[in-house]
N, CA and C atoms as a LAMMPS dump frame, in Angstrom:
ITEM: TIMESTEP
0
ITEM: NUMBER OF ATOMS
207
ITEM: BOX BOUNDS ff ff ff
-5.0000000000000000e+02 5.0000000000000000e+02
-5.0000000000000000e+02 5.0000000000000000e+02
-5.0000000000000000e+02 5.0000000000000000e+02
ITEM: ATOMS id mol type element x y z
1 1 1 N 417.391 -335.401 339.907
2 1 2 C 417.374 -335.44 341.354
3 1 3 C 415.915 -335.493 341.799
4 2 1 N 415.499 -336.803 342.585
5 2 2 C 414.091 -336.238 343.259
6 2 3 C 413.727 -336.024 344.238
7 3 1 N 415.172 -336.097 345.408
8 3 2 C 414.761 -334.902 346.696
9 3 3 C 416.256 -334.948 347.107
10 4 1 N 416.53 -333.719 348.387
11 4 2 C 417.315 -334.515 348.965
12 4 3 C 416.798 -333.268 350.81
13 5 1 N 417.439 -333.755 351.768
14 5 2 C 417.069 -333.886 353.128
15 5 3 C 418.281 -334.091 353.878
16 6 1 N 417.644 -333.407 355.186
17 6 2 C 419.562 -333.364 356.199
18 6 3 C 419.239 -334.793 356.513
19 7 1 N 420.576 -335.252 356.67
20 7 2 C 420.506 -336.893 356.775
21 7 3 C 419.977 -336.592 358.411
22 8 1 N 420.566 -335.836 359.564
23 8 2 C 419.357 -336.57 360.792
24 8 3 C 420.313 -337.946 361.192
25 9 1 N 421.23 -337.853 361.103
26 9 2 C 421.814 -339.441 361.486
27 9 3 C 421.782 -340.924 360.768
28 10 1 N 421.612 -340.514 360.233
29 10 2 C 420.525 -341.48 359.242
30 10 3 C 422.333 -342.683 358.453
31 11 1 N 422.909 -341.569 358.642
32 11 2 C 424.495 -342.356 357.791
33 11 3 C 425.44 -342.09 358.257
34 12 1 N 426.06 -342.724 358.887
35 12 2 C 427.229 -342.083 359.756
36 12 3 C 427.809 -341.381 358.865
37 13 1 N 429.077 -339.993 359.35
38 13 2 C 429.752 -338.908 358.73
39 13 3 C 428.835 -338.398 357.453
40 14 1 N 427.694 -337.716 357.629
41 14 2 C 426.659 -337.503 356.319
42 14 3 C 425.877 -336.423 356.974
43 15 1 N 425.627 -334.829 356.308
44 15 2 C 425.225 -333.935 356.713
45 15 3 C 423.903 -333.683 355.863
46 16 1 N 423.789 -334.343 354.574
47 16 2 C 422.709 -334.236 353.389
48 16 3 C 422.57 -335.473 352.733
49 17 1 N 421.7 -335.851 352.31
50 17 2 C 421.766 -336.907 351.593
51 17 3 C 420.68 -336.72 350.556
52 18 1 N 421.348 -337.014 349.118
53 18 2 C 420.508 -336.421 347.897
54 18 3 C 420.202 -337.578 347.13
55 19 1 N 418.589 -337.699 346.78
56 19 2 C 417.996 -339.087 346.491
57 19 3 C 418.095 -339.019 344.615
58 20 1 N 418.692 -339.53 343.709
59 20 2 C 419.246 -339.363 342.841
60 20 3 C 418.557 -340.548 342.02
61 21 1 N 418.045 -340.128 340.639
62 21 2 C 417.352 -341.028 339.9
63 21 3 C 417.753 -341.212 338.244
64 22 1 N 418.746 -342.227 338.404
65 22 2 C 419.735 -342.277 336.774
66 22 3 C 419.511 -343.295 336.209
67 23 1 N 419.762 -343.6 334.658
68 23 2 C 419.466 -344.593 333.682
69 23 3 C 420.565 -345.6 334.211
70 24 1 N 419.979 -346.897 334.131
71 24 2 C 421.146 -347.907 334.267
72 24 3 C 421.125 -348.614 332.868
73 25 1 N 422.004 -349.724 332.888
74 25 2 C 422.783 -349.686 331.318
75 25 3 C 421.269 -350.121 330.466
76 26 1 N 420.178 -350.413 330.84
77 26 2 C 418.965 -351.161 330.051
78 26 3 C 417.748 -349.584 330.165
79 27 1 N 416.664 -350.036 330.208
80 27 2 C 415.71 -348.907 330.073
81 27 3 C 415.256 -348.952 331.18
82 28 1 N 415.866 -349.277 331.945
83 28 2 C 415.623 -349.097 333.662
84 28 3 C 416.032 -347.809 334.597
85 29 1 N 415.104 -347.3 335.197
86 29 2 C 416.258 -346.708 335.961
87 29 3 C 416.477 -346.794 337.35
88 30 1 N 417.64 -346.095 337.72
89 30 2 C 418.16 -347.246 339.076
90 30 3 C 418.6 -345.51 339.904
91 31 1 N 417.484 -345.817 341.238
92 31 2 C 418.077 -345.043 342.888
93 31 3 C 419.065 -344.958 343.293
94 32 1 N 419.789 -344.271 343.385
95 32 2 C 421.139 -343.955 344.291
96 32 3 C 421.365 -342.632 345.081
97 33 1 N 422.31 -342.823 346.177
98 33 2 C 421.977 -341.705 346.846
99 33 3 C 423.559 -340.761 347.174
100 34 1 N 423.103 -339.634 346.871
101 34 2 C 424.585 -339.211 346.993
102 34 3 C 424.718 -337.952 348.711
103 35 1 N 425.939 -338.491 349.083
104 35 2 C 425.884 -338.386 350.426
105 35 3 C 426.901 -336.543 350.448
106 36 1 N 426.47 -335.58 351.019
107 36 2 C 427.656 -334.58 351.984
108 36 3 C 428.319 -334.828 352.974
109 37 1 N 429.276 -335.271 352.975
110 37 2 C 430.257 -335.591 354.375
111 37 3 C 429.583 -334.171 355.473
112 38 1 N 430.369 -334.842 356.606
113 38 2 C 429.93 -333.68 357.712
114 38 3 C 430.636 -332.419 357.926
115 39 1 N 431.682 -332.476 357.227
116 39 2 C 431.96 -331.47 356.819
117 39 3 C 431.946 -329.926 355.909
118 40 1 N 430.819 -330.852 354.954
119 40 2 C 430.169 -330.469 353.916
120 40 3 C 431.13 -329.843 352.479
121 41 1 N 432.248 -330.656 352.497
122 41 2 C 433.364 -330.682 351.907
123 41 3 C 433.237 -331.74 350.187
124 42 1 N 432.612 -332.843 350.885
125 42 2 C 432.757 -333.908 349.757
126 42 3 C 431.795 -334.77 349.847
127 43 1 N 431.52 -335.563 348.585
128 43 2 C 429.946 -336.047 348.161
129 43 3 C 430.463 -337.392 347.82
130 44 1 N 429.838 -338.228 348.408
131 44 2 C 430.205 -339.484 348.004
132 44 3 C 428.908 -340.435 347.441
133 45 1 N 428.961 -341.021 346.747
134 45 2 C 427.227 -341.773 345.81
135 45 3 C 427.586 -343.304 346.832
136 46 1 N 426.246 -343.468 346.481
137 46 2 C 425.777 -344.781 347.911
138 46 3 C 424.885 -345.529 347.254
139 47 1 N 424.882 -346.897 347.03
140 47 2 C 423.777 -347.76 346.425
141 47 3 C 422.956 -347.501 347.679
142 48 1 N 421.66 -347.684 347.629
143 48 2 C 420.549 -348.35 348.601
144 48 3 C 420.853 -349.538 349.562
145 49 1 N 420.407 -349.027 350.569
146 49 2 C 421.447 -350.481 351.553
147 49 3 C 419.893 -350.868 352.492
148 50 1 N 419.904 -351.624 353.68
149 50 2 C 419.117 -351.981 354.561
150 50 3 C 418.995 -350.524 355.279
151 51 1 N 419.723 -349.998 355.782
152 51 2 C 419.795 -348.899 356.458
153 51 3 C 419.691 -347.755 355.807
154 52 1 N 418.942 -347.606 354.47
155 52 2 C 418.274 -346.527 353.828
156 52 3 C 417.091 -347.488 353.008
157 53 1 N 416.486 -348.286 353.432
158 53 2 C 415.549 -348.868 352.707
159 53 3 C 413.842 -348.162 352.985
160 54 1 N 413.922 -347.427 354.055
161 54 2 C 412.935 -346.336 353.993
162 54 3 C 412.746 -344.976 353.381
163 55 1 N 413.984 -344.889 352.819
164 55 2 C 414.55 -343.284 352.102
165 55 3 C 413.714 -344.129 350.569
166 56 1 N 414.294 -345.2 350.401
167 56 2 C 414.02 -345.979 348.849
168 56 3 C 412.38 -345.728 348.9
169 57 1 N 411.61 -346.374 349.687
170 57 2 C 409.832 -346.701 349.774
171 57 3 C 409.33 -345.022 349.245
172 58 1 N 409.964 -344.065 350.116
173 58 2 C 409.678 -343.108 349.989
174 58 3 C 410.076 -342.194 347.958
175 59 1 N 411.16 -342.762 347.703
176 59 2 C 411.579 -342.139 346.79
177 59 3 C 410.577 -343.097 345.771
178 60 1 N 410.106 -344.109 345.357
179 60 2 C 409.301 -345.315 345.001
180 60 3 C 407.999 -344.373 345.355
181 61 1 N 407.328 -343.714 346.611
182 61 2 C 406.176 -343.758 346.314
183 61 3 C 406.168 -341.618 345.66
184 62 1 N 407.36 -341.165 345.847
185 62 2 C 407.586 -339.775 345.325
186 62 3 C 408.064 -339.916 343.441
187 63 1 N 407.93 -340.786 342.798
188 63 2 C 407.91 -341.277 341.678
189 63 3 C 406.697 -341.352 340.959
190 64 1 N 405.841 -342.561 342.009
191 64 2 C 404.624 -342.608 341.76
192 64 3 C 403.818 -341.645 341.354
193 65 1 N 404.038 -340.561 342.834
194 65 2 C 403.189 -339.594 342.412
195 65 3 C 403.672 -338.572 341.195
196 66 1 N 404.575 -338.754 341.049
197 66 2 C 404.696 -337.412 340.051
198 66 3 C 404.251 -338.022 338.473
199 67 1 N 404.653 -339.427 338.382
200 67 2 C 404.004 -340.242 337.36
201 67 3 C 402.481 -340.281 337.434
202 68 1 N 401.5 -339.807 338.359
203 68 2 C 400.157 -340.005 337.777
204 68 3 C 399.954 -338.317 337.663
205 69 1 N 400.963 -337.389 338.146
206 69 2 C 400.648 -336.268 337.92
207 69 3 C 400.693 -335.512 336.505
């Protein structure tokens, strides 16, 4: 996991949204984001869309840094 933050509106029905960093099938690894309904009941995982493409820059440059750290 490398953050997560009250979504703020950010996703409709979404109270948290947790920025999630997993191996995809090659030596890559691939962003996804896993969402708390507003209920705070149930978690649903979310590819990266247009409308979280600033959550991504951010998780991209919170990578960075921990890689030169």
């Amino acid at each position: 996991m490398l953050f997560d933050l009250p979504a703020g509106g950010l996703i409709e029905d979404c109270r948290r949204i947790a920025v999630l960093r997993i191996p995809d099938d090659g030596h890559e690894m691939r962003v996804v984001l896993a969402l708390l309904d507003a209920n705070g009941t149930e978690i649903r995982m979310q590819a990266p869309d247009e409308e979280t493409a600033h959550l991504m820059r951010f998780a991209d440059a919170f990578v960075e840094l921990l890689e030169r750290i």
